[in-house]
C-alpha positions, 0 to 999 in steps of 0.5 A: 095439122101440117098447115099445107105441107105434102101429105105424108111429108116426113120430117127427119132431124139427121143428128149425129148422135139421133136421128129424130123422125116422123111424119109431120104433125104426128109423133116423133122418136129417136133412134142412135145415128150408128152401127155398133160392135159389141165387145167380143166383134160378134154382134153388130147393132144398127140404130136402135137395135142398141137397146137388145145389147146386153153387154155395154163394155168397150162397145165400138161405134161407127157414126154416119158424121165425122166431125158433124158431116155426113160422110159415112153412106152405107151407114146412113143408108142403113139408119134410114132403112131403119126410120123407114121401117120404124114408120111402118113403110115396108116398100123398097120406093118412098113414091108418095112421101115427100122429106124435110131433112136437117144438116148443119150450116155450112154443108159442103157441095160435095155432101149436099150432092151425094144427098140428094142422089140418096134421097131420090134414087136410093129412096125415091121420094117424091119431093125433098126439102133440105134445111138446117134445124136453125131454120125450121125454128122460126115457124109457128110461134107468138114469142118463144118466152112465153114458156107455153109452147102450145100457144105458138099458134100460126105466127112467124118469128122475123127474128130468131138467135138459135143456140144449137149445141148438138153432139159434134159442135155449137153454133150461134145462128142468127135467123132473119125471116126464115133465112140463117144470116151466114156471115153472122154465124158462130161455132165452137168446136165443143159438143157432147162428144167433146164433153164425153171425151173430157170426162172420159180422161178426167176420170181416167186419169183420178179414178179408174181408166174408162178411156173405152168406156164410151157409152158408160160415160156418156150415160154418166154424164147425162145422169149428173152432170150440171152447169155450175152458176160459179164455177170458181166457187163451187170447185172451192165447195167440190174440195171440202173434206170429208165430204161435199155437197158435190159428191156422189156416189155411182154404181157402175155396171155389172153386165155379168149379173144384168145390173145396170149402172145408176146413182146410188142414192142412199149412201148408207145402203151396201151395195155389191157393185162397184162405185165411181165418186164423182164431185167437181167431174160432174160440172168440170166438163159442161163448164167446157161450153161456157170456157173452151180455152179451159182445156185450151182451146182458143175460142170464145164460149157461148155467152162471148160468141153470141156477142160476136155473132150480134155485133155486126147488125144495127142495133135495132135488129140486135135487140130484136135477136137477144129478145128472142134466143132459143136454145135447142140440142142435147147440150142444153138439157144439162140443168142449169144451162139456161140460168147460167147463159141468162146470166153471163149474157146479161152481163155483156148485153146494155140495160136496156136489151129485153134479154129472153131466152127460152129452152124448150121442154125438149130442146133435142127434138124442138127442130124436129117438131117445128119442122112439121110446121111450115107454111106451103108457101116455104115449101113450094118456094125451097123443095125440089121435086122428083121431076125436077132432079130427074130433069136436071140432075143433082145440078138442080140444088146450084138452080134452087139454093145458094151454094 
């Protein structure tokens, strides 16, 4: 069900870090934004052809986004080609498919320009729809926190705050009928690169150097990584000697012998590989989220720039907003990121605020999934058709959008 939507439209969430993709009201999957070098430069890896790599060690990466913009075309291309594949589309022209394709706020004219032309002379769909995932949020559901998502049923929501903290950075979104509230908006400049990055040189610096190991840190720190409730106090409890109840032990890769890295759960059990011990690592980098200014950054952290970013509306339409915030992006799948925003948000909001917030049970393909969901009415009134570009030129996005 694509309640009116074109058939064959597909929907594809253009992360930095995955592309998510499918056709509207069918099933998603994700593939790596990227091409990749392997070790030794002989082999190169395009999207998901990463999973046929044997050899994880110092593996290069070459992202379509810089610092969370398109930039990188031929890359880009070659992902999509990919998707396009992976959909089971083999002709070299998309006529007959229509696409609802994702960028952040604040896409520069220039990169919003140099789409368009791919989507309709490189691909040639037939009709083409650009939005932020922010946007795609608000469609068909009742009230967010209700923790039923397959109850959102044909509603709309008037006022939606979205937390979308992705791969190159996090906003604070405030979405008012469907319309992101620009001059509202908040980022800050931490994302899971970020994160990766600060656990990269911690370890580096205490244990063993993985400056290189990029893909190794990162698959750690989505396997161990969590969001303290009280930093102050659990980096108190990380100290404890011998042990804490923090530690960890990891087994790290032996690509040689075709073992692969993981969590060593019986710490009596002997093991061949070697072992990376990790206690206060493992919430140091994603406190990074909630106090930049931790690693000296000069920016509020989330629970601060939503304040900001709510402060500026009447205050009805503020309570509006913090009862119906909802957290989408990778970030947000570390556990104890919801407990921990509820509970500094709380603190900053007056008593009589129903503060909800509501994480989805998979808050990384969430905007894709609602993307599938727009009315026909949004689409008719925001989507630009083939005719029309070859009509006007990639000029017909200053005609059809605020720019």
């Amino acid at each position: 069900m694509n309640n009116g939507l074109p058939a064959k439209t597909i929907v594809l969430d253009n992360g930095a870090y995955n592309v998510k993709a499918g056709f509207a009201g069918g099933n998603v999957f994700e593939i790596p934004n990227c091409l990749t070098r392997s070790k030794d430069g002989n082999r190169l890896f395009l999207g998901d052809e990463l999973s046929n790599c044997n050899d994880f060690t110092t593996l290069q990466f070459r992202r379509a986004h810089e610092k969370g913009y398109l930039v990188n075309w031929s890359t880009e291309t070659a992902v999509w080609d990919q998707v396009m594949r992976r959909l089971g589309i083999t002709e070299p022209s998309m006529d007959g498919h229509s696409l609802i394709l994702t960028q952040p706020p604040f896409t520069m004219p220039s990169i919003e320009l140099n789409t368009i032309q791919l989507v309709f002379e490189e691909f040639g769909f037939d009709a083409y729809l650009a939005s932020t995932p922010a946007e795609l949020i608000s469609w068909d559901h009742e009230c967010f926190t209700e923790g039923d998502e397959a109850s959102y049923k044909n509603a709309h929501g008037e006022c939606v705050l979205v937390i979308d903290s992705g791969y190159s950075f996090t906003h604070v979104i405030p979405v008012i009928d469907s319309q992101i509230q620009e001059n509202a908006v908040r980022r800050i400049d931490v994302g899971g690169r970020f994160l990766t990055n600060y656990l990269k040189e911690v370890i580096s610096y205490r244990k063993y150097n993985m400056m290189e190991e990029t893909y190794l840190m990162n698959e750690i720190k989505e396997s161990v990584c969590f969001v303290s409730q009280n930093f102050t106090k659990d980096l108190n409890l990380a100290q404890m000697k011998p042990k804490s109840k923090y530690d960890i032990l990891y087994a790290l890769p032996d690509y040689s012998s075709g073992k692969l890295g993981h969590v060593v759960k019986d710490l009596n059990k002997v093991t061949d590989q070697q072992v990376l011990k990790l206690a206060n690592e493992r919430f140091a980098s994603p406190e990074l989220l909630f106090s930049p200014s931790d690693v000296g950054l000069q920016e509020a952290g989330i629970p601060e720039a939503i304040m900001q970013s709510v402060q500026g509306f009447p205050e009805e339409i503020r309570a509006l907003l913090l009862g119906n915030v909802v957290t989408i992006g990778g970030n947000c799948k570390f556990p104890g990121f919801n407990e921990r925003l509820n509970a500094e948000l709380r603190s900053l909001t007056p008593e009589d605020v129903d503060l909800r917030i509501f994480q989805p049970s998979n808050p990384s393909t969430y905007a894709w999934n609602r993307g599938g969901h727009m009315p026909s009415e949004h689409w008719n009134a925001n989507s630009i058709s083939k005719s029309e570009y070859l009509e006007h030129g990639p000029n017909i996005l200053y005609r059809r959008k605020k720019i």
